[in-house]
N, C-alpha and C positions, 0 to 999 in steps of 0.2 A: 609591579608585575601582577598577573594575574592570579588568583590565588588555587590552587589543585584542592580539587574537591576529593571527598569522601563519600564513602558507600552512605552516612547519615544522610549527604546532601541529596538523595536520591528517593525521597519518601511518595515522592508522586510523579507523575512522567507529562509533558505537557504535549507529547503528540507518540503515536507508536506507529511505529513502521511493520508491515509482516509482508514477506514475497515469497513466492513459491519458490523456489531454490534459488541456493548459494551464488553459485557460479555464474547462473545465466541474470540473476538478476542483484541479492544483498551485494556482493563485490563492488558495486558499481556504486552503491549508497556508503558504503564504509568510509572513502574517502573524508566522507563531510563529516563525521560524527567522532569525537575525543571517547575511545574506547573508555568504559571503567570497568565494568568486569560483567559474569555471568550471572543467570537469575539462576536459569533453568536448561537441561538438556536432557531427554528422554526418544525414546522411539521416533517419535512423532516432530520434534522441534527443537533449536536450540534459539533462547531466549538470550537478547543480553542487553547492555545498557550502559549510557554515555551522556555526552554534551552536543549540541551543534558548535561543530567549529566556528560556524561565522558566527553565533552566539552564547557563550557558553552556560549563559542562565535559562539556557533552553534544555529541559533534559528531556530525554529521547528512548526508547524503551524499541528493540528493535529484532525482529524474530526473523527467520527463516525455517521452510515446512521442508522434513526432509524427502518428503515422498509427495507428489501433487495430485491433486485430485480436490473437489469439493467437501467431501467430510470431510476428512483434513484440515483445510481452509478452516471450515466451517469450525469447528471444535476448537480449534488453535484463535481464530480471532476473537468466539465467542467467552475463554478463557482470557484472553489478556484483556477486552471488556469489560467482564466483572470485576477481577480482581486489581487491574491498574487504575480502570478510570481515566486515559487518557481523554486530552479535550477533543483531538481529532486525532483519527486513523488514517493513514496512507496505506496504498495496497501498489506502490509501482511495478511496470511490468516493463517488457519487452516490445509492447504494440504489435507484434507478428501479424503481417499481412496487411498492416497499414500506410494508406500513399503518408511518405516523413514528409512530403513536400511543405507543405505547410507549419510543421514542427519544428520545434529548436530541443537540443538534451536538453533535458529537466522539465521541458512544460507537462502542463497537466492536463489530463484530459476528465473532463466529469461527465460521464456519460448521462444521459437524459431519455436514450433507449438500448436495451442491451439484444442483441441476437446471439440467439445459442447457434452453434453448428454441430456438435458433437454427438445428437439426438439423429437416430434411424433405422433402417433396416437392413438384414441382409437378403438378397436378394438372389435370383439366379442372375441379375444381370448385376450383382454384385452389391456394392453399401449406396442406400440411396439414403441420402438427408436429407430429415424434417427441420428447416431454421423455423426457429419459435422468437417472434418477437416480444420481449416483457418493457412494459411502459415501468418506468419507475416513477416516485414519486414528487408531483410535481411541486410541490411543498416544500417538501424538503431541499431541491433541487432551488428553488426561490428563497431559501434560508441562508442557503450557500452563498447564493451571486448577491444577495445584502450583505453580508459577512467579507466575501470575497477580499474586498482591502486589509481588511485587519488583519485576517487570516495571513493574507501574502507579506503584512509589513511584521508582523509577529515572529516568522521565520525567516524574514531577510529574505523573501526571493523578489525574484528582477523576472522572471520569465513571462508566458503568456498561459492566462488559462480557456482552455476552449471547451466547450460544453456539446457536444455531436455525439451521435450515436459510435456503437460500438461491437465487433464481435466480439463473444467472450466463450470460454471450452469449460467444462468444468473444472 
């Protein structure tokens, strides 16, 4: 049998998960992941950490922001960055306001251009929005899609990754 690990066996994390809230989104990721216990819980986050089920020598470091917004984000990913060292980060979401046609659960999307909506004015004729387009980088972005196989066979996924632009709110 397989042997249950220990809080030892948890010295470094090989990918971390962080989603903006629980319910609409970590819920949906717990399934896959052999809970092991907490890191961290504070105002801001609760942190905690496990196995991948489909492989258990995967270990997984996995947050949820209790409050959304980009500092938040921001502060919370840039903290589990320093101090875990994960190899890769996952940020899953919701996709809101995207055609699914194309999509299957679990694929990936890696954006390659991101449009804000959340930026504008109020007006007399009420909130008019400025979309800002940010090009990302395209380097990195060509880091990924070499990487891409290993990445995908490292964590056992089967799905599709697709690389297209994106809305994003802060």
């Amino acid at each position: 049998g397989t042997k249950e690990k220990t809080s030892s066996d948890f010295d470094n994390f090989d990918f971390a998960i962080i989603t903006a809230l629980y319910k609409d989104e970590l819920k949906f990721v717990e399934p896959y992941i052999n809970y092991a216990g907490e890191i961290e819980s504070d105002e801001k986050k609760l942190i905690r950490y496990g196995s991948l089920k489909a492989d258990n020598k995967i270990n997984i470091l996995y947050a949820s922001l209790l409050n959304t917004g980009m500092i938040d984000a921001a502060i919370v990913t840039t903290d589990i960055i320093t101090r875990f060292k994960p190899r890769i980060l996952f940020m899953p979401g919701v996709c809101g306001g995207r055609d699914n046609k194309s999509l299957e659960m679990l694929d990936i999307i890696i954006p390659n251009k991101i449009f804000t909506f959340q930026k504008g004015k109020l007006t007399d004729n009420g909130f008019e929005g400025e979309w800002e387009g940010i090009d990302l980088n395209d380097k990195l972005i060509q880091k990924i899609q070499t990487s891409e196989e290993e990445i995908k066979n490292g964590i056992n996924f089967k799905g599709s990754v697709h690389y297209e632009p994106m809305a994003c709110s802060t």
